[in-house]
C-alpha positions as CSV (number, residue, x, y, z in Angstrom):
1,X,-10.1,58.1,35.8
2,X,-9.4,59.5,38.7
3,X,-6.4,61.7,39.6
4,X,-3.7,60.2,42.1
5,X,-2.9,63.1,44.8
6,X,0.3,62.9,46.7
7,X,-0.2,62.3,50.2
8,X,2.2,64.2,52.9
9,X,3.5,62.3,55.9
10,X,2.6,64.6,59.3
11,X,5.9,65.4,61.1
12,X,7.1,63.3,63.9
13,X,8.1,64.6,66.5
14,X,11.6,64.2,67.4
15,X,13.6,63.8,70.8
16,X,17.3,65.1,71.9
17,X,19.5,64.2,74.7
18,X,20.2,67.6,76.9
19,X,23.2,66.2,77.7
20,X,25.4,64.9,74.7
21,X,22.7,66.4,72.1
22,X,21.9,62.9,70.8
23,X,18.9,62.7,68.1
24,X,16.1,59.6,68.7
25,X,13.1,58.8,66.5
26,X,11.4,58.0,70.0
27,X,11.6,59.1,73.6
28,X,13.6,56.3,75.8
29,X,14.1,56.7,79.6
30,X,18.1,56.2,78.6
31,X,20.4,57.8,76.1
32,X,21.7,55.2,74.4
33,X,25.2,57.7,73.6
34,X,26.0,58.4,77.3
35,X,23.7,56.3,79.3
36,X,22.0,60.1,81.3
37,X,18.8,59.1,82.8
38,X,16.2,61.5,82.2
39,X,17.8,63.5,80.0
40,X,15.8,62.6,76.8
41,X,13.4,65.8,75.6
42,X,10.9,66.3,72.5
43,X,12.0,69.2,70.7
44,X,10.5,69.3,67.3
45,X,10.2,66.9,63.7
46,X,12.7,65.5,62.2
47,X,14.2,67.4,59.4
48,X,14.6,65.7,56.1
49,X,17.8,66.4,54.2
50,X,19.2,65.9,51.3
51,X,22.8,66.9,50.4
52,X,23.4,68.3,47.0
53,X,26.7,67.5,45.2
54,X,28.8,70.8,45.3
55,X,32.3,72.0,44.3
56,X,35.3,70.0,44.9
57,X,38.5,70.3,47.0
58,X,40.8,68.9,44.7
59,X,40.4,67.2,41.6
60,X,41.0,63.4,41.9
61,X,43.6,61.9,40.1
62,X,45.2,58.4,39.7
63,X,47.2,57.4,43.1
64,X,50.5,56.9,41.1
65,X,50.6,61.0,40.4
66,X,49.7,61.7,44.1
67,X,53.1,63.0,45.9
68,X,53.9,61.1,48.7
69,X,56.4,63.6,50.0
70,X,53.8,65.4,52.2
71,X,53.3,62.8,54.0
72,X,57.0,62.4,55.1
73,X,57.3,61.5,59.1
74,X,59.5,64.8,60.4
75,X,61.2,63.8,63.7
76,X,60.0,65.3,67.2
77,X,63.4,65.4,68.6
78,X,62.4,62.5,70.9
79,X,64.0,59.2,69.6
80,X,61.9,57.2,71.9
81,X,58.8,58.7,71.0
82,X,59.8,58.7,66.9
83,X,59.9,54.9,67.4
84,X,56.6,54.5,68.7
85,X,55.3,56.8,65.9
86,X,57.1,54.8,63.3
87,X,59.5,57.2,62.4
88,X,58.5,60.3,63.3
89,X,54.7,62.5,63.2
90,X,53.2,62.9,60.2
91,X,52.0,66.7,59.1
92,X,48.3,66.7,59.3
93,X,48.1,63.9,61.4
94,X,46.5,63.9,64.3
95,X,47.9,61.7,67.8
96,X,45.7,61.0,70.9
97,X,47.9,60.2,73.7
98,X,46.3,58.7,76.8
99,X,47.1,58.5,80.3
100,X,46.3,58.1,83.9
101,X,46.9,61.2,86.2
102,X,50.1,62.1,87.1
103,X,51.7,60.1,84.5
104,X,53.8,62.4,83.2
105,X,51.6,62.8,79.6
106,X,52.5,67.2,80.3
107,X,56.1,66.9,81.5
108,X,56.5,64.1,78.1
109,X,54.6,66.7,75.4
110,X,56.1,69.8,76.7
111,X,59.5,68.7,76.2
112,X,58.9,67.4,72.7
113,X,56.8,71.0,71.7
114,X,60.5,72.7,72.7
115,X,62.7,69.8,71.1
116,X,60.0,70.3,67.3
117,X,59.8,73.7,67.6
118,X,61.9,75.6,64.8
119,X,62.2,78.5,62.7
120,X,60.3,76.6,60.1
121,X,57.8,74.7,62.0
122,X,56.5,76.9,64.9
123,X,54.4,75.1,67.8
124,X,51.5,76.1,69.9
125,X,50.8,74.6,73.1
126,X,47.8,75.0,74.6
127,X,46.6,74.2,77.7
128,X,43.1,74.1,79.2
129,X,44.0,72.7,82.5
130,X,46.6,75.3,84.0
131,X,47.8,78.8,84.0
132,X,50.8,80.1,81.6
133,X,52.5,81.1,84.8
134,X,52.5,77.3,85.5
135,X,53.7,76.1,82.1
136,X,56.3,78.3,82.1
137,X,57.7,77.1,86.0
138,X,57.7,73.2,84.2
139,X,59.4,74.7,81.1
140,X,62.2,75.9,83.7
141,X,62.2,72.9,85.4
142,X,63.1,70.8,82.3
143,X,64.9,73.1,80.1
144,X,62.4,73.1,77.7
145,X,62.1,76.7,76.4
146,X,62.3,77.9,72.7
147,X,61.9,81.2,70.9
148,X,59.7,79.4,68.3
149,X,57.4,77.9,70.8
150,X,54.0,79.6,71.8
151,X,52.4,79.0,75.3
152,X,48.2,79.8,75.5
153,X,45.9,79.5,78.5
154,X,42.0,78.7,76.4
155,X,39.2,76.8,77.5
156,X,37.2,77.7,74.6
157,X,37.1,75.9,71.2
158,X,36.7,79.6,69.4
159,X,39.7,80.7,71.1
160,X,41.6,77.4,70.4
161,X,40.9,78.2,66.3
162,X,42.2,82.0,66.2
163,X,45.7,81.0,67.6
164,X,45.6,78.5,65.0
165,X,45.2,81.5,62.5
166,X,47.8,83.8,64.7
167,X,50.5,81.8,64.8
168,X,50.0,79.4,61.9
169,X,52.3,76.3,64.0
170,X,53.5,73.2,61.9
171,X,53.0,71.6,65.8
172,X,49.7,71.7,67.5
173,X,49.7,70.3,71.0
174,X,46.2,70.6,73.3
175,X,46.6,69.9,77.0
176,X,43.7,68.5,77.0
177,X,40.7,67.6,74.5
178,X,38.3,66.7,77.6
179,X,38.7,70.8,79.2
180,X,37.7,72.7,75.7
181,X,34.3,73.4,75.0
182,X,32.9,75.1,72.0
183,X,30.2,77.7,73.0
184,X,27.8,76.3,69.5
185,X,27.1,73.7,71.8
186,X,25.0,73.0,75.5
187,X,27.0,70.7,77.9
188,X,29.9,71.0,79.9
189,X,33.5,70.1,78.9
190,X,34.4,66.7,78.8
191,X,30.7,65.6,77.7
192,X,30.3,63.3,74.1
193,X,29.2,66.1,72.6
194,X,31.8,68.5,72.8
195,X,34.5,66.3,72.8
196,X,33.4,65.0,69.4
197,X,32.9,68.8,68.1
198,X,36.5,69.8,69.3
199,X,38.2,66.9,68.3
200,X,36.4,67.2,64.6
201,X,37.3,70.9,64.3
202,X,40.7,70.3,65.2
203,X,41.4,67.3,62.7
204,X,39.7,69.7,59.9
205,X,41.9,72.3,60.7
206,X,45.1,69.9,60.8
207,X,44.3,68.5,57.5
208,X,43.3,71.9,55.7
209,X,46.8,73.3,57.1
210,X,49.0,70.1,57.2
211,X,49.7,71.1,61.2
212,X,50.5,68.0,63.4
213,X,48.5,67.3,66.2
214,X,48.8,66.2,69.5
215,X,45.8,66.0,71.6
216,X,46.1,64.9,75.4
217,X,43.2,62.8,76.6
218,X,42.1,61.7,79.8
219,X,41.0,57.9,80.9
220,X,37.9,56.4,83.3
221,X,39.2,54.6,86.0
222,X,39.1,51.3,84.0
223,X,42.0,52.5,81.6
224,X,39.9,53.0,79.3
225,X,40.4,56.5,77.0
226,X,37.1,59.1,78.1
227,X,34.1,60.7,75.8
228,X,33.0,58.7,73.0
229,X,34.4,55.9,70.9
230,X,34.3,58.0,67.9
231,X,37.4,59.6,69.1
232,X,39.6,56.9,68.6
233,X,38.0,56.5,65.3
234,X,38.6,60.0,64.0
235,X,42.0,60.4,65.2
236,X,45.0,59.1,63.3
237,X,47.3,57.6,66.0
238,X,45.9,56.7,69.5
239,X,49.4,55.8,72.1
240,X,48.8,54.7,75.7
241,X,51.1,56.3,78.4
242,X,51.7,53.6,81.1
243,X,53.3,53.6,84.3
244,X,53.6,52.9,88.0
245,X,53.5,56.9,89.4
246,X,56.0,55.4,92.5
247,X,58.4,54.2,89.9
248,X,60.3,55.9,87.2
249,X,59.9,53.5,84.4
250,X,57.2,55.1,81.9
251,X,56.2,53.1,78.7
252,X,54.4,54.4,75.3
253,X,52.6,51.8,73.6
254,X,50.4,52.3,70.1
255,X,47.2,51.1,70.2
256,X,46.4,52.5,66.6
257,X,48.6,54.1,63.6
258,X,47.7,54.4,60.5
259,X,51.7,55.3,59.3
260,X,53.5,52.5,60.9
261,X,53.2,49.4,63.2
262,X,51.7,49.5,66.5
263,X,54.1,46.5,68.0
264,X,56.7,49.1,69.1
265,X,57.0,50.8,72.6
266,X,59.1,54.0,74.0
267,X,60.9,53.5,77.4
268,X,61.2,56.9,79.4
269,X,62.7,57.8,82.9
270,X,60.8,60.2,84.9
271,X,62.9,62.0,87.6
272,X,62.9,65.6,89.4
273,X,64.8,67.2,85.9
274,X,61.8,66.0,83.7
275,X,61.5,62.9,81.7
276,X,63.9,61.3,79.5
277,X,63.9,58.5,76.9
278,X,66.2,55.1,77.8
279,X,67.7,53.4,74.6
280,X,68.6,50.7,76.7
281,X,66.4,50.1,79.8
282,X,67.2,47.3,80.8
283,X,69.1,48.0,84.0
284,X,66.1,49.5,85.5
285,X,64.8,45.8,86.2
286,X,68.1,44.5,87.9
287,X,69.4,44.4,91.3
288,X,73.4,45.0,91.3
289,X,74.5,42.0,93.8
290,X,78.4,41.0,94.6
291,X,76.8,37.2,95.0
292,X,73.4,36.0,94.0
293,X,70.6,35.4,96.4
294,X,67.8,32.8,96.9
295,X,64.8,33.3,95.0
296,X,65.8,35.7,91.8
297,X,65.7,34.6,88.5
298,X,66.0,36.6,85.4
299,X,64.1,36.4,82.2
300,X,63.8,38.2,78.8
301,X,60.3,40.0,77.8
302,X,58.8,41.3,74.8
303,X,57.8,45.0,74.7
304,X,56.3,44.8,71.4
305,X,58.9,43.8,69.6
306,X,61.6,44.9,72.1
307,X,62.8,42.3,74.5
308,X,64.1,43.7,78.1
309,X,65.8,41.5,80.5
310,X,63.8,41.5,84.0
311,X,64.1,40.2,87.5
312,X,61.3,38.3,89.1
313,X,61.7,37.5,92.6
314,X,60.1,35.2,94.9
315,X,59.9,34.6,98.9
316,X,58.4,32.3,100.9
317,X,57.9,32.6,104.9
318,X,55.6,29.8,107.3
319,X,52.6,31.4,108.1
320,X,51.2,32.4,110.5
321,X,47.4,32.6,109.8
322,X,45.3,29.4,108.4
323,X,44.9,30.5,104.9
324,X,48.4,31.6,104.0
325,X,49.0,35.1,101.9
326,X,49.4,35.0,98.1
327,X,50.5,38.2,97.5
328,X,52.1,39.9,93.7
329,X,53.5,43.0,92.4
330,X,54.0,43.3,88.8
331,X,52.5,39.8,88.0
332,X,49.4,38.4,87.5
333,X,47.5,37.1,90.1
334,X,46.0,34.6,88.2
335,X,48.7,33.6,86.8
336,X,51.0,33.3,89.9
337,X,48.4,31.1,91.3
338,X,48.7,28.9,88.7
339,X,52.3,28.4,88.2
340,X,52.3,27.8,92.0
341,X,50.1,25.3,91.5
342,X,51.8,23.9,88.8
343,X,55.1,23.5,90.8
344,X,53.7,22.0,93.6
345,X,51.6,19.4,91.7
346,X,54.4,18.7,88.9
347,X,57.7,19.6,90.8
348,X,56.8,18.5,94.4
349,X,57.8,21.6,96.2
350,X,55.1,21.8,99.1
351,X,53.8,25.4,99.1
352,X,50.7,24.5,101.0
353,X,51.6,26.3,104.3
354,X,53.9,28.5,103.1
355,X,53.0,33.0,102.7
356,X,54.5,33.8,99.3
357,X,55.0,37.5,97.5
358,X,56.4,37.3,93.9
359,X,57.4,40.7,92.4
360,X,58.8,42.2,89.7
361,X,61.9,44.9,89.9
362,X,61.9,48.7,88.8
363,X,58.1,48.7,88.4
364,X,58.0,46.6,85.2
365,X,54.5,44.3,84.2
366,X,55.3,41.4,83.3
367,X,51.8,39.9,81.5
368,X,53.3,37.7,79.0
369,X,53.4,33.8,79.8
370,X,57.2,34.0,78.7
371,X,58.0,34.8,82.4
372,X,56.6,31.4,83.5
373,X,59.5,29.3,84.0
374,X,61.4,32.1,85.7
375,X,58.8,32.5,88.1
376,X,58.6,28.8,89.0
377,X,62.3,28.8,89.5
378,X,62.3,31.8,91.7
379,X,59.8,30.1,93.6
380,X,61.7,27.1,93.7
381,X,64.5,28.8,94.9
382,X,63.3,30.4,97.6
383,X,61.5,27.3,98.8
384,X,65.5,25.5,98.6
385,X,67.2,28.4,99.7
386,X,69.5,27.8,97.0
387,X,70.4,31.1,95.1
388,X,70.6,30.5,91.1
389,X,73.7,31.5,89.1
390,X,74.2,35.0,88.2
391,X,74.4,34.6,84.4
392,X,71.3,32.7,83.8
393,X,67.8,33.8,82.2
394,X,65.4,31.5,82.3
395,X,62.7,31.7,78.8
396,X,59.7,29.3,78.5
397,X,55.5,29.1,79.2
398,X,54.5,26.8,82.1
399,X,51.0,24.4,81.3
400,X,49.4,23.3,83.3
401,X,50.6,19.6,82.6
402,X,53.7,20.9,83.7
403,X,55.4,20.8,80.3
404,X,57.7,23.7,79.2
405,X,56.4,25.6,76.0
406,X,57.9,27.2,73.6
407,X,57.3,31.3,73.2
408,X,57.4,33.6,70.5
409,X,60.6,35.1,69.5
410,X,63.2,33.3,72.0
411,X,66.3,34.0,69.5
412,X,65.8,37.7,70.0
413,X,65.4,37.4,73.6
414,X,68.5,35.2,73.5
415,X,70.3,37.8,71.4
416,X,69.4,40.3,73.9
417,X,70.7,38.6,77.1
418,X,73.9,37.5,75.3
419,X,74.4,41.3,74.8
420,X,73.9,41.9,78.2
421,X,76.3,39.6,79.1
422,X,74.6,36.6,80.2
423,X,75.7,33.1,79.0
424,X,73.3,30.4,79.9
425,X,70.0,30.1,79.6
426,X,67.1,27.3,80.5
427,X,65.1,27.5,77.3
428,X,61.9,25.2,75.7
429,X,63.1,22.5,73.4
430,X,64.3,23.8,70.0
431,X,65.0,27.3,70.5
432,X,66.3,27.6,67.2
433,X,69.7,29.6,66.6
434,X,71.6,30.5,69.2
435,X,73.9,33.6,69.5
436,X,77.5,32.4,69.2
437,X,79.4,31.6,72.9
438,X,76.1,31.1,74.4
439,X,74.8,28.0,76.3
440,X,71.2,26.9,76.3
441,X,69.8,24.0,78.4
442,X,66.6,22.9,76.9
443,X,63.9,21.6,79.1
444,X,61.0,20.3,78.2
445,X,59.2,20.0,81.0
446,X,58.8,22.2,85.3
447,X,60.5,19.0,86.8
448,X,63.3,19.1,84.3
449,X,63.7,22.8,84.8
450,X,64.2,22.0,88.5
451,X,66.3,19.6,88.5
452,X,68.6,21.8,86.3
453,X,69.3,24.1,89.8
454,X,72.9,24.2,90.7
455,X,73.5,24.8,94.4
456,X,75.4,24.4,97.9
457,X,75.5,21.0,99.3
458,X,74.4,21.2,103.1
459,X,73.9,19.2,105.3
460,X,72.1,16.0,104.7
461,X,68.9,15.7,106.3
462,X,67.8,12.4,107.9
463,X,66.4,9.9,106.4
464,X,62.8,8.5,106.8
465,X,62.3,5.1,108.4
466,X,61.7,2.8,105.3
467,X,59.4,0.6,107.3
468,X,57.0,3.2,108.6
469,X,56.9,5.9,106.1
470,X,57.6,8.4,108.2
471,X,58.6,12.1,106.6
472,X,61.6,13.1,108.0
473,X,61.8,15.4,111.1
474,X,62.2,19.4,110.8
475,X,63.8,20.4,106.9
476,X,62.7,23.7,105.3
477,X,59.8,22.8,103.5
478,X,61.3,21.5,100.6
479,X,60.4,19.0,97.5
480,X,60.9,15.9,98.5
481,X,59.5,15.5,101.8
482,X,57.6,12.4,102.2
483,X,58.4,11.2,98.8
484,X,58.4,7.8,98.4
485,X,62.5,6.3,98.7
486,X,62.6,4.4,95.2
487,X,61.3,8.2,93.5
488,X,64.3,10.1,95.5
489,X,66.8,7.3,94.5
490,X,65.7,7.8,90.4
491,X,65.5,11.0,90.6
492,X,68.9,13.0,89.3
493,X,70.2,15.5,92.1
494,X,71.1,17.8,88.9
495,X,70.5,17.9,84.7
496,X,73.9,18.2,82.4
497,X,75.1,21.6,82.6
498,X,78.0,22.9,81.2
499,X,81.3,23.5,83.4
500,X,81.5,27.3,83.2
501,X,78.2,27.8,85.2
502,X,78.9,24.6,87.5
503,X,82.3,26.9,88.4
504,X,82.0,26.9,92.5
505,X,79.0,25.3,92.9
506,X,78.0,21.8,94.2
507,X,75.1,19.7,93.2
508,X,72.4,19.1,96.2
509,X,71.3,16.0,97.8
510,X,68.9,13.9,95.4
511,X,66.3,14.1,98.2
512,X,66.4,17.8,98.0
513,X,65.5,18.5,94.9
514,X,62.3,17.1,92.8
């Protein structure tokens, strides 16, 4: 019988990306990791490994006898921020925070390294993206300077690891991951490569040492967080930094947390002094008025699970071009179009040659379909020129069959506008509990909701010959031009409303309202 011999595979050879160090069984004209042309090299076989069990950390032992006092949240001294976090940061946990340029993701950071750092808890912020000199003019800027905070200038991962070791802070913060390099590795700063190999060396070290983190990182120009999607994975908390940079409003959202919910948000102010956290931001999305205007309405949104009253407003103007202007700020475009459409074809308020801009106040985004029926009335509004009362919010989706739908969490937005001092409200049908000395008006559907519009009377308009059908002369564009006289005669000029808003106000002609 013959002996069996073993047979040898010959080594393959192997390919690399130059630019992220990427490893393929094959050569490919593309890297499939960052998508470099031409970038794809043979450099050898690939090795076989196997990994050998070895030594252990720790010894593992049934989760009832693991202490869950080491992972207590310690507060960073910025309330708004400890919300978002759920409660504080986490030793050894490590928090990406995201942002456009100019933000304010520095100015935010630096004031919460001086606000954490302590006798106890030392921090370290380094920066790879300016001097020290410069730190230290935004530290005077925004009082934020502490005997027990350390300031380093290091580009280099090396570097970044030895004041680790030198100062031995309870507080990491690195301004930012996409500006070190580590010298192990070919590529520039900022490529997949490194920032994976920083970023890993940096959680290994917070997690050996039970040193927060906070790592700064940069976004493409589609919002999206740069470098690899790993990132995201390896890090504990990822929070998006938000904001218009011409207003003052800043927002923190959580996109991921693996110590508390992510449907919380943190409200700042950013002005000349630095940046500070609003408990109650509200009043950046109103206009102080003595008397109401046309086309304003007011409505209560959901910031994760923090409702904000905002001001929508709404003006229309004949155009003067064929195709009139549809313009937004803070809205969605879509959506505007919709709603328009919506009012026009449900409420009869003729928008066809009309230039409309629909905004938002204070720089606020309002994305949520909540803000629907406030729109349509500010629209409505402005079309009428009949100002709304002061006191009302207006809560409810629009559809496109014109009915009013109910949204998610209307009694906290109605809790939060009573507290504010507002005391009626147009809300979808069964809105559930209501605060106490509060008025709701449910309507169920946009014609309803218009209909509901207190206003001036003026002067009546005249009235269309019955035997030719002619629209009146003149009016301001209005609903109810060229409707038929048996629809304006049914329709009711205004819905039950209760006497304390009615105060000072007369209903409108029937034929001037839907």
């Amino acid at each position: 019988m013959a002996a069996r011999t073993k047979t040898t595979a010959k080594p393959r050879p192997a390919y690399r990306c130059t630019e992220c160090g990427n490893q393929l069984p094959k050569w490919v004209g593309r890297c499939p990791e960052c998508n470099a042309w031409g970038t794809v090299e043979e450099y050898g076989a690939v090795p076989i490994r196997m990994t050998a069990a070895g030594p252990v950390s720790a010894p593992a032992k049934p989760i009832g006898q693991v202490d869950g006092q080491v992972a207590t949240a310690r507060t960073t001294g910025v309330p708004e921020l400890d919300r978002v976090l759920g409660g504080g940061i986490v030793p050894g946990a490590v928090v990406l925070l995201a942002g456009e340029p100019g933000v304010g993701k520095s100015t935010l950071l630096l004031d919460v390294a001086a606000k954490a750092a302590s006798a106890q808890h030392r921090t370290l912020y380094v920066t790879g993206e300016e001097s020290a000199g410069q730190v230290r003019l935004r530290a005077d800027r925004i009082n934020a300077l502490s005997d027990h905070l350390y300031l380093a200038a290091e580009s280099d991962l090396g570097a970044v690891l030895g004041h680790i070791e030198a100062v031995n802070p309870g507080l990491l913060i690195l301004d930012s991951v996409q500006t070190i390099a580590s010298a192990e590795l070919d590529g520039a700063p900022g490529g997949p490569a490194q920032v994976r190999e920083v970023a890993g060396s940096l959680i290994r070290a917070s997690k050996e040492r039970g040193m927060a983190t906070l790592l700064v990182g940069h976004v493409t120009k589609d919002g999206q967080i740069a470098g690899p999607r790993l990132l995201e994975h390896l890090v504990d908390v990822v929070l998006s930094f938000e904001g218009d940079r011409h207003a003052r409003l800043r927002i923190i959202r959580g996109v991921k947390n693996r110590y508390g919910a992510t449907d919380e948000v943190g409200c700042f102010e950013l002005h000349d002094e630095g940046i500070e956290g609003l408990v109650d931001p509200s009043g950046l999305f109103l206009t102080r008025r003595d008397k109401p205007v046309p086309g304003t309405c007011l409505t209560v949104t959901l910031e994760g699970r923090r409702p904000l009253v905002a001001e929508v407003q709404a003006l229309m103007v004949d155009s003067q071009i064929p195709s009139p202007r549809r313009t937004t700020s803070g809205l969605e475009s879509p959506r505007i179009a919709m709603i328009l459409a919506v009012v026009e074809r449900h409420g009869g308020v003729k928008l066809g040659k009309q230039d409309i801009y629909t905004a938002t106040v204070g720089g606020v985004k309002l994305t949520e379909p909540s803000a629907d029926l406030a729109i349509a009335l500010a629209v409505a509004s402005s079309s009428s020129d009949t100002p709304l009362p002061s006191n009302l919010v207006a809560i409810g989706e629009v559809g496109l069959a014109g009915e009013v739908r109910r949204v998610t969490g209307v009694q906290r937005r109605l809790a939060e506008a009573h507290r504010l001092g507002f005391t009626h409200a147009l809300v979808p049908p069964d809105p559930g509990k209501v605060p106490p000395g509060m008025k709701v008006v449910e309507v169920a559907d946009i014609g309803e909701a218009l209909r509901a519009i207190p206003g001036r009377r003026r002067a009546a308009r005249p009235k269309a010959d019955a035997g030719h059908g002619v629209a009146p002369p003149g009016g301001n564009g209005t609903a109810g031009q060229g409707r038929s006289a048996a629809r304006s005669a049914t329709a009711p000029a205004v819905a039950a409303y209760p006497d304390e808003l009615m105060a000072g106000w007369e209903p409108v002609d029937s034929d001037e309202l839907v």
